[in-house]
C-alpha positions as CSV (number, residue, x, y, z in Angstrom):
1,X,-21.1,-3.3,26.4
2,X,-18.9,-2.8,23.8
3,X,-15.4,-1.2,24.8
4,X,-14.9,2.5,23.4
5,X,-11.8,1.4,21.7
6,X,-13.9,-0.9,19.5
7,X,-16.7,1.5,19.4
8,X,-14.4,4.0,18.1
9,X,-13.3,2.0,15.4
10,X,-16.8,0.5,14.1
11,X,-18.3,3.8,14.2
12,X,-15.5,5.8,12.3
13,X,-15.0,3.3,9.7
14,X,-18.7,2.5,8.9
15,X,-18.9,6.7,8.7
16,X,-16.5,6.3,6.3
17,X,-17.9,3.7,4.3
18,X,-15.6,1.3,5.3
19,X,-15.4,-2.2,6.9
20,X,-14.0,-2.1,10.6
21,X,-11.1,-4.7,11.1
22,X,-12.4,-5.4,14.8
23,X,-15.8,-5.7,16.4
24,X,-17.4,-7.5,13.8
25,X,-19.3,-9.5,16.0
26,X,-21.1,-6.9,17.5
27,X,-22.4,-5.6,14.3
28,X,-23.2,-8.3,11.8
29,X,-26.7,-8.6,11.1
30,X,-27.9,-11.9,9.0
31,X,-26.0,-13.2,5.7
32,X,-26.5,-16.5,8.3
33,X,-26.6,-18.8,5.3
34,X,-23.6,-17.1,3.5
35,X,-21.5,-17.6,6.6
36,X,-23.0,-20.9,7.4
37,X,-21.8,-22.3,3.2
38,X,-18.5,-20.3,3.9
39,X,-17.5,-22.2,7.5
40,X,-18.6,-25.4,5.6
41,X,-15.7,-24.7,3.4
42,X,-13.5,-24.0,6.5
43,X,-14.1,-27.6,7.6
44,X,-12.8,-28.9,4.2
45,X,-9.8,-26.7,4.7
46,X,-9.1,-28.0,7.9
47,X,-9.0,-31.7,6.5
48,X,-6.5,-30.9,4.3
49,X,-8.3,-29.9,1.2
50,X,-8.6,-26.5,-0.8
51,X,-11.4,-24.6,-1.8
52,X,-12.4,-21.3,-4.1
53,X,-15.1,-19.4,-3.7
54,X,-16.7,-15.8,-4.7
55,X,-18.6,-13.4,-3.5
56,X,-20.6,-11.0,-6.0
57,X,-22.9,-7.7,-4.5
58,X,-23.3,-4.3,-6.0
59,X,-21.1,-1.6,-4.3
60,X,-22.1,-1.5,-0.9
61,X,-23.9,-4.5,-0.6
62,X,-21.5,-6.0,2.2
63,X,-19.0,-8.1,0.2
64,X,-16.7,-6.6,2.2
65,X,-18.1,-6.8,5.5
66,X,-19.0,-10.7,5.1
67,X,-14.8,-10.8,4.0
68,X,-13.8,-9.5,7.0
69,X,-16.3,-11.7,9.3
70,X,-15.2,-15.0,7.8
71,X,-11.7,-13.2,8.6
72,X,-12.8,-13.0,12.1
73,X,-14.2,-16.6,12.4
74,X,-11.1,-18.0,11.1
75,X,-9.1,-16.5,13.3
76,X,-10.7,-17.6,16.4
77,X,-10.2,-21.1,14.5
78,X,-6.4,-20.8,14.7
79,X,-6.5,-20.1,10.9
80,X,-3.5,-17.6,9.6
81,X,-5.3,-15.4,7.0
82,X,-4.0,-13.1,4.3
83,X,-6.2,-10.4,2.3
84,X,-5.7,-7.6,-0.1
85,X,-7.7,-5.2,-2.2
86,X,-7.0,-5.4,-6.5
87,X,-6.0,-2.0,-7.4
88,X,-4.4,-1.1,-11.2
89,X,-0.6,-1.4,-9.1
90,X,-1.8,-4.9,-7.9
91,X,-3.1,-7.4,-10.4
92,X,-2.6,-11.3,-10.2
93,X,-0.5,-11.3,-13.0
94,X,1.8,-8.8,-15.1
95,X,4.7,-7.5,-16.7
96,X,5.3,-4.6,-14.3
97,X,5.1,-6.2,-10.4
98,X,1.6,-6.5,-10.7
99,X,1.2,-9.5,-9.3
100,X,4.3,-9.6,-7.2
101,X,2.3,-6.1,-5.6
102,X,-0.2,-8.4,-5.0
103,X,1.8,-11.0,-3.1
104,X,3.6,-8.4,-0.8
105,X,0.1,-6.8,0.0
106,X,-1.1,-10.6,1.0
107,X,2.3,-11.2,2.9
108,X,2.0,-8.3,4.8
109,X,-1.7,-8.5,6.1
110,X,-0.1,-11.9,6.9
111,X,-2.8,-12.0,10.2
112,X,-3.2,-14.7,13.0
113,X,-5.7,-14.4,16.1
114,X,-2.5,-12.7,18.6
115,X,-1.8,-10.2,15.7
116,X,-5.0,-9.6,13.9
117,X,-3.7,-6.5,12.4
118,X,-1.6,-8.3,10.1
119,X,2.6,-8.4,10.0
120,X,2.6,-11.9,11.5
121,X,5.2,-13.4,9.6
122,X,8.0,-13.2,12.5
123,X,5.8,-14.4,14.9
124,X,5.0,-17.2,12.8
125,X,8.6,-18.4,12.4
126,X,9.2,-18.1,15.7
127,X,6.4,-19.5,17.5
128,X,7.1,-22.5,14.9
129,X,10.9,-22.4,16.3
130,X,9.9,-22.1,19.8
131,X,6.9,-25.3,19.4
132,X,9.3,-27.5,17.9
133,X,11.4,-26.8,21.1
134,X,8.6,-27.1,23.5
135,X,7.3,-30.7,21.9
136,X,11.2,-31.8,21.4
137,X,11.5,-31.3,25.4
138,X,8.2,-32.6,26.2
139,X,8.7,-36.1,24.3
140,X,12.8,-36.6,24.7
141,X,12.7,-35.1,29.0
142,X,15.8,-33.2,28.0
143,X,16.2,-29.6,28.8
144,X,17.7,-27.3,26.3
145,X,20.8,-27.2,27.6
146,X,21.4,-30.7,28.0
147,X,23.7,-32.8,25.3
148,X,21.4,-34.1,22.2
149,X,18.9,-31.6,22.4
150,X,19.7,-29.4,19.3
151,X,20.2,-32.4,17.7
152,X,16.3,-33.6,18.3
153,X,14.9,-29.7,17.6
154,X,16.7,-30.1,14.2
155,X,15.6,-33.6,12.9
156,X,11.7,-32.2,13.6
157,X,12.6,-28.6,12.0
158,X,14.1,-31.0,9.0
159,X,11.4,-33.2,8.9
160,X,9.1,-30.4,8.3
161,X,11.3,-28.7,5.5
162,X,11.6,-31.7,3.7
163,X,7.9,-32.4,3.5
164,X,8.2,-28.7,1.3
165,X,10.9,-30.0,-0.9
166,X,8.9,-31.7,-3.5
167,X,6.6,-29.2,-4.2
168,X,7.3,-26.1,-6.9
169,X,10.2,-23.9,-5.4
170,X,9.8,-26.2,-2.4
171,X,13.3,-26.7,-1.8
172,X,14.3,-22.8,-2.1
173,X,11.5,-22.4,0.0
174,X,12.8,-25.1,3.0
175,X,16.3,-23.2,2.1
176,X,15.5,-20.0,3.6
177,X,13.5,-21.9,6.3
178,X,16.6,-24.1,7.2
179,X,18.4,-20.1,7.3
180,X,16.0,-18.6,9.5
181,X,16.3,-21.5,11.8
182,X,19.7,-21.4,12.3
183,X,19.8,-17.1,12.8
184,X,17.3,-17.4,15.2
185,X,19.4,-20.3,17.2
186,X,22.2,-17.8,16.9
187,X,20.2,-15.0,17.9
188,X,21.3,-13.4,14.6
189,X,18.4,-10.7,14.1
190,X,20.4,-9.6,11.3
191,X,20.3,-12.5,9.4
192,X,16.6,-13.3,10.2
193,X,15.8,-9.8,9.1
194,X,16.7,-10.7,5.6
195,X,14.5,-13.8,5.2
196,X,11.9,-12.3,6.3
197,X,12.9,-9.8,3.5
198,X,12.8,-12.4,1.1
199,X,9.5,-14.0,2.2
200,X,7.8,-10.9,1.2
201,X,9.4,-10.6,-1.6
202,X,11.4,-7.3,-1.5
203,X,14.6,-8.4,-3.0
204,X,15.5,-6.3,-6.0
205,X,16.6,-9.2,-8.3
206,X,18.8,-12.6,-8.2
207,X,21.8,-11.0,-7.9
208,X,21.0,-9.7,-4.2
209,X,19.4,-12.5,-2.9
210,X,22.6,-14.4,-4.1
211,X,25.1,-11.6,-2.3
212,X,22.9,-11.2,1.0
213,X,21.1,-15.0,1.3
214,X,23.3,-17.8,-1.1
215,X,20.3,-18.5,-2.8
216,X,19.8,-17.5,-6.4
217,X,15.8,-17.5,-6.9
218,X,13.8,-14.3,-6.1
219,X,10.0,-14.6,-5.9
220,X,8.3,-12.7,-9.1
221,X,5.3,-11.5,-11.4
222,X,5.0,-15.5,-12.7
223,X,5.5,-17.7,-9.7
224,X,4.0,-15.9,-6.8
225,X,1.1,-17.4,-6.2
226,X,3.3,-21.1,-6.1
227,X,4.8,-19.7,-2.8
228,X,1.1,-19.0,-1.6
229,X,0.2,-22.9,-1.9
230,X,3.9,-23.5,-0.5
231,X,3.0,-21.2,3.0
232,X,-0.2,-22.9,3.0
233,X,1.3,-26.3,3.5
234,X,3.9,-24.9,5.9
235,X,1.5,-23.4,8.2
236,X,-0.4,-26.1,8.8
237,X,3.0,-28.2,9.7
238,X,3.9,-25.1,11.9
239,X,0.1,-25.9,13.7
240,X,-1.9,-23.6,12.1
241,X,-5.4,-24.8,10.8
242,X,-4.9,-23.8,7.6
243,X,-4.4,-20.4,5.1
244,X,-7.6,-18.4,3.8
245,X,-6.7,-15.7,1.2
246,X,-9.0,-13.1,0.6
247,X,-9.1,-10.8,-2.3
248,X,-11.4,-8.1,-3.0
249,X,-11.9,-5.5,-5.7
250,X,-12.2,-7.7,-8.5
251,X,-13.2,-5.0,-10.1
252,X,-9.9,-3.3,-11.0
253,X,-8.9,-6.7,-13.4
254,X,-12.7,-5.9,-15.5
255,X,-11.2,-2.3,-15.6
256,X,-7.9,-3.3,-17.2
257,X,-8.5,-1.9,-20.7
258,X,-6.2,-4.2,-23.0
259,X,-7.9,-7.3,-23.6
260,X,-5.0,-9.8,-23.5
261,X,-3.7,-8.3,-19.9
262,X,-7.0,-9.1,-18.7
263,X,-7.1,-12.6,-20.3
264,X,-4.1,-13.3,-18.8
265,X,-5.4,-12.0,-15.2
266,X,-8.8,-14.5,-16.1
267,X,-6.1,-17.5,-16.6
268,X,-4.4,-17.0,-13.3
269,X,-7.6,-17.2,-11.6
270,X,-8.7,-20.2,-13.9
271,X,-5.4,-22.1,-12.4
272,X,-5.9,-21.1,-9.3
273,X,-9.2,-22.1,-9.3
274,X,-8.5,-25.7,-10.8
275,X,-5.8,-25.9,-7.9
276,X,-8.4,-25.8,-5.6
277,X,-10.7,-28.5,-7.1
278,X,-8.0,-31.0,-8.6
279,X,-6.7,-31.5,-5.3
280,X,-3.2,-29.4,-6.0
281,X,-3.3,-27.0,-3.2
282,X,-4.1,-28.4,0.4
283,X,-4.9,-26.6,3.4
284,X,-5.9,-23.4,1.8
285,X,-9.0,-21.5,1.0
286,X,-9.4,-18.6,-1.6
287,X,-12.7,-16.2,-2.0
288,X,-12.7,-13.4,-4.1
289,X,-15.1,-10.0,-4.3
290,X,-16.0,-8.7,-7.4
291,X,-19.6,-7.1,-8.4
292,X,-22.1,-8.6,-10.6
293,X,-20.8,-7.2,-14.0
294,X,-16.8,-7.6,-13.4
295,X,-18.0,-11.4,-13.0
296,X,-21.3,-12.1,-15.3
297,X,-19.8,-9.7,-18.3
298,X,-19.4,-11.7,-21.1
299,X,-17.4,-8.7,-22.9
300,X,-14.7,-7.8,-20.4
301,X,-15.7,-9.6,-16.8
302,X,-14.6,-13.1,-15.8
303,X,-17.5,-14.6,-18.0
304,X,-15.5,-13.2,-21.2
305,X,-13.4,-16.4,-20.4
306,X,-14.8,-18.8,-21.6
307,X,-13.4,-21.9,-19.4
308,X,-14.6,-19.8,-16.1
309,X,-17.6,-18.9,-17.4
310,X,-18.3,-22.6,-17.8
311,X,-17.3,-23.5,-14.2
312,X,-19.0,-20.6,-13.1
313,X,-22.5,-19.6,-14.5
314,X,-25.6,-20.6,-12.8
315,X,-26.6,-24.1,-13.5
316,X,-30.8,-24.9,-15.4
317,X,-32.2,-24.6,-11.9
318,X,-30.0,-21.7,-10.6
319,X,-30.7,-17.9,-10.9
320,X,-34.1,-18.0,-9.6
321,X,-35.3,-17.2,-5.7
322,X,-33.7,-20.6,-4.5
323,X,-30.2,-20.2,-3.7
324,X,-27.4,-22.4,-4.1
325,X,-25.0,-21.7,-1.3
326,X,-22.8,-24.5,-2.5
327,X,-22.3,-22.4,-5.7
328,X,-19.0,-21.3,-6.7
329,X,-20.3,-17.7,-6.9
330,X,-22.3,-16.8,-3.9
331,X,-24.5,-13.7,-4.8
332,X,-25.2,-11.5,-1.9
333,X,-29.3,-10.6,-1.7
334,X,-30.1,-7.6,-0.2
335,X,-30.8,-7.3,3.8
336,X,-34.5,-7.0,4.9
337,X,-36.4,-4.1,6.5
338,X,-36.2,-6.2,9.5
339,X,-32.8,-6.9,9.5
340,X,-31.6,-3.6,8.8
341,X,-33.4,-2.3,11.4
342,X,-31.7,-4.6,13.9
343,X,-28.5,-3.3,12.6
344,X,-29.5,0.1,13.6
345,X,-30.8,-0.4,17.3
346,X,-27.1,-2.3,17.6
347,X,-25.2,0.9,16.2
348,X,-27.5,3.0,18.4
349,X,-26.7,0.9,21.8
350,X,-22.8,1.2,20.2
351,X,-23.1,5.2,19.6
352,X,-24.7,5.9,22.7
353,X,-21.9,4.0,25.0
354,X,-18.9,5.6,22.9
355,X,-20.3,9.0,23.4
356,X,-21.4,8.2,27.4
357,X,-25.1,9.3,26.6
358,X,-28.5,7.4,27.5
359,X,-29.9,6.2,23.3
360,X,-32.5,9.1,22.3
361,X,-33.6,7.2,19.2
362,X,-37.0,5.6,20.5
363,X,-38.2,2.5,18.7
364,X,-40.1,4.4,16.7
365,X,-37.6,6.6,15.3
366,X,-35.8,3.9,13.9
367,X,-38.3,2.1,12.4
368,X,-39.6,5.6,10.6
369,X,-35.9,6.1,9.4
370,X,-35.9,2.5,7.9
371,X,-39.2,3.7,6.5
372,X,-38.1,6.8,4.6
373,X,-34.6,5.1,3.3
374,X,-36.3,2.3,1.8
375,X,-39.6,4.3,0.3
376,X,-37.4,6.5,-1.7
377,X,-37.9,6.2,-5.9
378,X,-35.4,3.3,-6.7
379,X,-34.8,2.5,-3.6
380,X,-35.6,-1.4,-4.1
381,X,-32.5,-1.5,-6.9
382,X,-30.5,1.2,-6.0
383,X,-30.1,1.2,-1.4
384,X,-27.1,-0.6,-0.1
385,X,-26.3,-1.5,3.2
386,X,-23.2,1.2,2.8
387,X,-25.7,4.2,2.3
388,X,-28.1,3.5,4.6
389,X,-25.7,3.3,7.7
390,X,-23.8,6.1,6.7
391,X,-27.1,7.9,6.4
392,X,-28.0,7.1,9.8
393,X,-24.6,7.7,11.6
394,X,-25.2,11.0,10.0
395,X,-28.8,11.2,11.9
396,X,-27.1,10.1,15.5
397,X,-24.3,12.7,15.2
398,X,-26.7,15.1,14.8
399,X,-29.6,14.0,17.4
400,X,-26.4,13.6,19.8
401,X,-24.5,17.7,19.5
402,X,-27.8,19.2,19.3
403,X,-29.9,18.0,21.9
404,X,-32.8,20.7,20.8
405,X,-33.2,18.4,17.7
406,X,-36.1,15.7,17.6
407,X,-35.5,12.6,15.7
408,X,-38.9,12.5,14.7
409,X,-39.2,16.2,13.4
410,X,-35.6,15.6,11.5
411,X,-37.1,12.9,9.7
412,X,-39.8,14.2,8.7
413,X,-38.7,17.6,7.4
414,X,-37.8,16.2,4.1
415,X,-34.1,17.5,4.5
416,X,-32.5,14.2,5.4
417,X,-32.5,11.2,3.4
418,X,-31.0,8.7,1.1
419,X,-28.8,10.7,-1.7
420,X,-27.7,7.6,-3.4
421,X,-31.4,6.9,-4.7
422,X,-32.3,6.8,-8.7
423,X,-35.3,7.9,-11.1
424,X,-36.9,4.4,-12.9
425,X,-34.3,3.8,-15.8
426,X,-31.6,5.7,-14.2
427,X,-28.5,3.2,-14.8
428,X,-26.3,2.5,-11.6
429,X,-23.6,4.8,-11.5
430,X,-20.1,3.4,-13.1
431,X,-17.1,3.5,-11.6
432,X,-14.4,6.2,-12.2
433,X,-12.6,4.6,-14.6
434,X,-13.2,4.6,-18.1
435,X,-13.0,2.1,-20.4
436,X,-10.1,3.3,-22.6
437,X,-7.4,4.1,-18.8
438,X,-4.9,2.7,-18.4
């Protein structure tokens, strides 16, 4: 039975066309093998290695939804995860904040398994603080109080800093670590307040860092994503597993009309991709979500660059019905009949305990709904995931305030169905962006 606080969510979001932050589990229907070649990557992070992945589907398709379950499985794996959705205010690089927007959005869905709803970046510290303490009494048999003890919590709390100082802005990084240590000793909330400040990156300029911290580096457009590999490392010495950052919306760097901007988006990605297989990052995962033409377009998508477009086009035996999971780009097929209509008894069992009604879609009725969304013209190229369960959330809200109503005759009547289906020839609908926005 799945609580109505968790029904709530699932059913509201997916009505919305969105993917629920909770509940996952109760919902997710196969993309087995996608998962499987995903947690195989999880494994590698956990040894201390990095890796880069991404995920291309049509709108709709469920990049999103598999995003958030590897979110979910990671969690439970005592990984801290950070996501964020491109958008034209959030790039991975530019002149404006771009991609410090970017970094703040990442920082603050900052999101562990005890606070899944991101913001975890106190908790973090502290639990790190407090762990340090624990293992300090655990191994020395002195109690906090007792003469040398502060002296033992800060050799471990140094000996993890300075593992940080050799890396890029390691040592401003260990810095403001050292800082936050010592306020939260001090139980100066103050004082911790404006580390925290920093960590996310909401200091104006140098100049107030300097005045508020004594430390004269801010973290900006060019050097974010160095800070990213430095948490990384830190989290795992602070026992975490390991960092995953997810990023969807790829989209919005294809839209990005000047050519050079985008090239220089394409080249942050290239770095951080050769991070991940040189062996410079550790401890961290990236997977990105973009569609099929922001990644394959060889006139504005990531192919339109010509070093990732040789790392990641389909090998002389890829492209075809076999799929290589161990691909960079994993490219999401469509779900079966069979599989969809699995998803729908689940949402049926889900929508029938929120409400506090005995399910009055038979067998039957679902399968004749699966039916009539997938035998509609263009239905084969044009029916995602996202249309088809808002389609039928639509049919148990209905059956459910108007108990008069038979499934059966609804469907039939030829007044419900899929409205996102297309005429042969009809091209997919583009996105609301033109090519000459800004």
């Amino acid at each position: 039975m799945v609580p109505k606080r968790i029904a709530s969510v699932i059913i509201n979001s997916l009505k919305g066309g969105v993917v629920p932050r909770v509940g996952l589990p109760y919902i997710t229907v196969g993309r087995q093998s996608e998962i499987n070649a995903l947690l195989h990557d999880v494994e590698i992070i956990q040894q201390g290695g990095a890796t880069f992945r991404f995920i291309s589907g049509r709108y709709g398709s469920g990049k999103s939804f598999l995003l958030q379950t590897i979110r979910s499985y990671v969690m439970d794996r005592n990984f801290v995860v950070v996501d964020c959705d491109l958008s034209p205010e959030r790039r991975l690089q530019g002149t404006k904040g771009q991609g410090l927007a970017t970094y703040k959005e990442l920082v603050r869905n900052m999101s562990t398994k005890t606070r899944p709803e991101g913001g975890a970046l106190t908790l973090i510290l502290d639990r790190w603080i407090s762990s340090v303490q624990s293992q300090t009494a655990a191994e020395s048999g002195l109690l906090p109080s007792q003469e040398g003890f502060a002296l033992l919590v800060e050799r471990k709390i140094y000996s993890v800093i300075g593992e940080l100082n050799e890396m890029v802005h390691g040592f401003d990084f260990a810095r403001l670590l050292s800082i936050y240590y010592h306020a939260y000793l001090e139980g100066d909330d103050q004082a911790k307040a404006k580390v925290i400040k920093w960590f996310r990156g909401e200091y104006s300029g140098k100049s107030e860092a300097k005045a508020e911290l004594g430390v004269n580096i801010v973290i900006g457009d060019d050097d974010w994503y160095e800070y990213i590999k430095l948490f990384a490392l830190f989290l795992k010495r602070a026992g975490y597993s390991g960092l995953l950052i997810l990023i969807d919306e790829l989209v919005n760097i294809y839209k990005i009309p000047n050519s050079i901007t985008r090239q220089y988006n394409y080249e942050k990605i290239l770095t951080m991709y050769n991070d991940a297989l040189q062996g410079r990052a550790s401890y961290m995962g990236i997977i990105m979500g973009g569609t099929p033409q922001c990644i394959e377009d060889t006139r504005r998508g990531l192919f339109s660059y010509e070093a990732l477009r040789s790392r990641l086009e389909d090998g002389r035996f890829g492209g075809g019905e076999v799929k290589d999971m161990l691909a960079p780009v994993i490219k999401l097929s469509p779900l079966t009949n069979e599989e969809m209509l699995v998803l729908t008894e689940k949402l049926a069992d889900i929508h029938a305990g929120l409400f506090d009604y005995s399910r009055i879609l038979t067998q039957q009725d679902l399968i004749s709904f699966i039916k009539i969304e997938y035998g509609r013209i263009g239905a084969d190229k044009a029916i995602t995931p996202r249309e088809v369960i808002r389609d039928f959330i639509n049919l148990l809200n209905i059956v459910y305030q108007n108990p008069g109503v038979k499934a059966q005759e609804l469907l039939e009547s030829g007044s419900f169905g899929f409205s996102g289906s297309m005429e042969p020839g009809e091209q997919e609908p583009q996105d609301e962006f033109s090519e000459f926005e800004i």
